[in-house]
C-alpha positions as CSV (number, residue, x, y, z in Angstrom):
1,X,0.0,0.0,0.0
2,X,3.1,1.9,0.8
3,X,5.5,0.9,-2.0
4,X,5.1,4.5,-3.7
5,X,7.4,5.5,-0.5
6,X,10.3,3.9,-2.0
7,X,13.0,5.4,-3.3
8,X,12.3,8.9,-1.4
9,X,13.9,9.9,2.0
10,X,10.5,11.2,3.8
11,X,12.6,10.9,7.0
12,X,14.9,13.3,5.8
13,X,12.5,15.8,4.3
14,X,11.1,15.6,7.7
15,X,14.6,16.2,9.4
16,X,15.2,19.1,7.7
17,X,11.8,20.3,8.6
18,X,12.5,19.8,12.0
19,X,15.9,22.2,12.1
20,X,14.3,24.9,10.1
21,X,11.9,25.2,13.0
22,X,14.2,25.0,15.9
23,X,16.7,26.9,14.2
24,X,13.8,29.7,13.7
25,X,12.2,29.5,16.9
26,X,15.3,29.7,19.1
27,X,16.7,33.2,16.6
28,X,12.6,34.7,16.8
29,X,12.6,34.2,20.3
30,X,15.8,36.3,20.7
31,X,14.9,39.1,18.1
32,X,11.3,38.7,19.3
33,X,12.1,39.8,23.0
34,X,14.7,42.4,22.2
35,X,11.8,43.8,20.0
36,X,9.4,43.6,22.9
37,X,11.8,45.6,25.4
38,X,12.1,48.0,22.3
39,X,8.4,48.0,22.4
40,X,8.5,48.9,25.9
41,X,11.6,50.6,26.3
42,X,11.3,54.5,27.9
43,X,13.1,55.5,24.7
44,X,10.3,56.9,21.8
45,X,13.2,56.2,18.8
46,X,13.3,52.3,20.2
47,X,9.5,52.6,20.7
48,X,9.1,53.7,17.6
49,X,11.2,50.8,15.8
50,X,10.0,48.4,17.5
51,X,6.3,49.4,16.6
52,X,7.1,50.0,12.8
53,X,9.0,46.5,12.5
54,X,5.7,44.7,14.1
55,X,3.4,46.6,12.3
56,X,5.5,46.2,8.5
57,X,6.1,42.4,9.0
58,X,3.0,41.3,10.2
59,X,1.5,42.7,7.3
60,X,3.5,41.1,4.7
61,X,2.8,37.8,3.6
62,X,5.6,34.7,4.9
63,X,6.1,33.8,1.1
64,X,7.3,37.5,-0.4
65,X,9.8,37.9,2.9
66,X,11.1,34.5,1.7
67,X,11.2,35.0,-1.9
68,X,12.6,38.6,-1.3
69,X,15.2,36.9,0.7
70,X,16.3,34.7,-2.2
71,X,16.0,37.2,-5.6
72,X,17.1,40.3,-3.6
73,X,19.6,39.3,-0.8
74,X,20.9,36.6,-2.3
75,X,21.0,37.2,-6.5
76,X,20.9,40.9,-6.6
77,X,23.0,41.6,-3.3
78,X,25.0,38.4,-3.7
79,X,24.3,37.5,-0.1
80,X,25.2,34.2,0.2
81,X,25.0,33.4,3.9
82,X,28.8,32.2,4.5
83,X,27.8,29.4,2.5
84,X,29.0,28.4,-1.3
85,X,26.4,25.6,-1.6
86,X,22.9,26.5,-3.1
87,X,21.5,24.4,-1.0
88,X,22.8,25.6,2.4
89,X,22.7,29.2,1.2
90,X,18.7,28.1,0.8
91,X,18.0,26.7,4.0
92,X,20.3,29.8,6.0
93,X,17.9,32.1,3.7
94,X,15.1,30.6,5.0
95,X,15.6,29.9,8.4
96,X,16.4,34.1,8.6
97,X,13.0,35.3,6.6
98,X,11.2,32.9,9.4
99,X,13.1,34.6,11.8
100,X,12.2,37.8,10.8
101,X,8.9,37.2,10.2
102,X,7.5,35.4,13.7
103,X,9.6,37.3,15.5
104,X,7.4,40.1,15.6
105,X,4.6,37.2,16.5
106,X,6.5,36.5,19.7
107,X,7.2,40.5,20.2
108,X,3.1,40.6,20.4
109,X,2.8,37.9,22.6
110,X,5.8,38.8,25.2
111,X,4.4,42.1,25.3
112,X,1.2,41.1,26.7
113,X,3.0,38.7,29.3
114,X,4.9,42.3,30.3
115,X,1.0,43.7,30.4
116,X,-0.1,41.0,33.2
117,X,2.9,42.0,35.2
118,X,1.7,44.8,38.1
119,X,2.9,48.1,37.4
120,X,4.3,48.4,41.0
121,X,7.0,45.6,41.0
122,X,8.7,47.9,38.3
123,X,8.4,51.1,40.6
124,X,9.3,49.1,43.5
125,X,12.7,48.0,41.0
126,X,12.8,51.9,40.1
127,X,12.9,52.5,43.8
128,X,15.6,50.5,45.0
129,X,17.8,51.6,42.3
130,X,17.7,49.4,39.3
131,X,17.3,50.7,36.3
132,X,14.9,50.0,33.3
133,X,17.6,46.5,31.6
134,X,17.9,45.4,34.9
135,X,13.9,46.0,35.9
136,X,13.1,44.2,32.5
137,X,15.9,41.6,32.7
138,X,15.3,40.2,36.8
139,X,11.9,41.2,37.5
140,X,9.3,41.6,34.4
141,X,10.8,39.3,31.4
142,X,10.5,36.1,33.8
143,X,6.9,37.1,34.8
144,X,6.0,37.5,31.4
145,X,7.6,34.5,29.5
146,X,5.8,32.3,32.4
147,X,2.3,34.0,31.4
148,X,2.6,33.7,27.1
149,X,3.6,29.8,27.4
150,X,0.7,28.8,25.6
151,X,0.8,32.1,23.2
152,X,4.4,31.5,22.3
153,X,3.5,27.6,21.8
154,X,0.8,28.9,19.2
155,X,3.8,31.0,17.4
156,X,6.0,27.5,17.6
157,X,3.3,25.5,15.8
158,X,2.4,28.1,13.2
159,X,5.8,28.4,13.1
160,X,6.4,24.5,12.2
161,X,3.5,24.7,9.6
162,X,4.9,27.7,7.9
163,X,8.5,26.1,7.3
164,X,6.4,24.3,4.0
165,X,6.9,27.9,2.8
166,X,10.2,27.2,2.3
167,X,9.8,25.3,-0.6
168,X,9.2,28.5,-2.7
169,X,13.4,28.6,-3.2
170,X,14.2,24.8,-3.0
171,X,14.8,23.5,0.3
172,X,14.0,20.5,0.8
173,X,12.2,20.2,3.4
174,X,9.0,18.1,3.8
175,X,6.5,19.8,1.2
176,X,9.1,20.7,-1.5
177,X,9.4,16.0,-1.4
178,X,5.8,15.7,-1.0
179,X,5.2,18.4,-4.1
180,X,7.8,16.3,-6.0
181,X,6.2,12.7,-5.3
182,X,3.0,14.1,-6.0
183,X,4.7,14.8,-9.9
184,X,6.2,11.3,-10.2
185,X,3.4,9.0,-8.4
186,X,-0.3,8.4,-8.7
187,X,-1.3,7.9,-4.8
188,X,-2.0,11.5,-4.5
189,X,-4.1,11.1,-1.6
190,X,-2.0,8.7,0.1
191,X,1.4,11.2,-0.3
192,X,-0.8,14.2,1.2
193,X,-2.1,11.6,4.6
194,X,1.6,10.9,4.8
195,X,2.6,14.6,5.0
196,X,-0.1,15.4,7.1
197,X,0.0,12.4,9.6
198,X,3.8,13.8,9.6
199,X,3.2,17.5,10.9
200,X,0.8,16.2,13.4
201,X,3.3,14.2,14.6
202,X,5.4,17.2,14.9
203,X,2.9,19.6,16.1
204,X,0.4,17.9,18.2
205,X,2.9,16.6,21.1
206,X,4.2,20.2,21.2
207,X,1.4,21.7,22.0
208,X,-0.2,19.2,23.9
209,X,3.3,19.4,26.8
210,X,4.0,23.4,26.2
211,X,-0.1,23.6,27.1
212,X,0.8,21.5,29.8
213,X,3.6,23.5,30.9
214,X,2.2,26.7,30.4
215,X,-0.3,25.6,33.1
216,X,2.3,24.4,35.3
217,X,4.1,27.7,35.2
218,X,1.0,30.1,35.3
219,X,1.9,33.0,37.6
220,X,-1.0,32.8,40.6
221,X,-2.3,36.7,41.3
């Protein structure tokens, strides 16, 4: 039932789809919470960046930030990402447009973590001396990450299921093999349940523990 499988390195496809989403989550959670202490920050010029850039990317569709990536960093700017390889160059290109583009996902959702955080532990910090890095850094970041678990899991799974976009400039990842066997075989159905079966796989157990752990970690007011 299966046979059409043959000769095609799913697990692979599947592998690659799996870095591209750690790689991206780990680099848009660090640009996404710089750009929520931006967002926050007592400076208007940082303010005012860090709304702009949530505002622009949000608003422009995963597929031209990608695409932009490849025919304007990479062939017109000759951006090649350290690496001489088309292939590599492809999958550094894309890992940095998902970075760029859900970081500004986990910007929103740390920023409303820093909301649920009572204004007077910060002018408590104020008051003993700290200023607004360390206020941020000791007292309102860990508050907030502990409140967006869930909200960051969301950006992780959208996240995972927007790495297919990748296959717009040839990475092979887990839609550019199933695009490909869908070309060469006839189970056109089957190839899709596959594929599918395979992100759930990859989705479903992450959300099903970070919901767990984002209960687990819930700050009690």
């Amino acid at each position: 039932m299966f046979d059409f499988l043959q000769g095609y390195d799913v697990l692979g496809a599947f592998w690659t789809t799996v870095k591209l989403t750690v790689l991206s989550a780990l680099g848009s959670l660090v640009l996404g919470t710089l750009l929520a202490a931006m967002r926050v920050s007592p400076l208007p010029l940082m303010r005012g960046f860090g709304t702009a850039y949530v505002n622009i990317v949000r608003n422009i569709p995963l597929t031209i930030i990608i695409l932009f990536s490849s025919l304007g960093l990479a062939d017109i700017f000759g951006m090649t990402m350290g690496a001489s390889d088309f292939a590599v160059q492809g999958f550094r290109l894309a890992v940095l447009s998902l970075i760029v583009y859900h970081a500004a996902f986990v910007c929103e959702a740390l920023r409303s973590g820093i909301n649920t955080v009572p204004v007077g532990q910060a002018e408590a910090a104020r008051a003993i001396g700290l200023g607004f890095g360390q206020t941020l850094r000791l007292i309102v970041l860990p508050q907030a990450f502990r409140a967006v678990v869930v909200p960051l899991a969301n950006v992780l799974i959208a996240l995972t299921k927007n790495t297919t976009v990748a296959a717009a400039i040839g990475v092979a990842e887990a839609a550019t093999l199933m695009k490909t066997m869908m070309e060469n075989e006839a189970q056109t159905v089957l190839i899709a349940a596959v594929f599918a079966f395979g992100f759930v796989v990859l989705t479903l157990p992450t959300g099903l523990f970070l919901g767990w752990l984002g209960k687990r970690l819930a700050v009690k007011r």
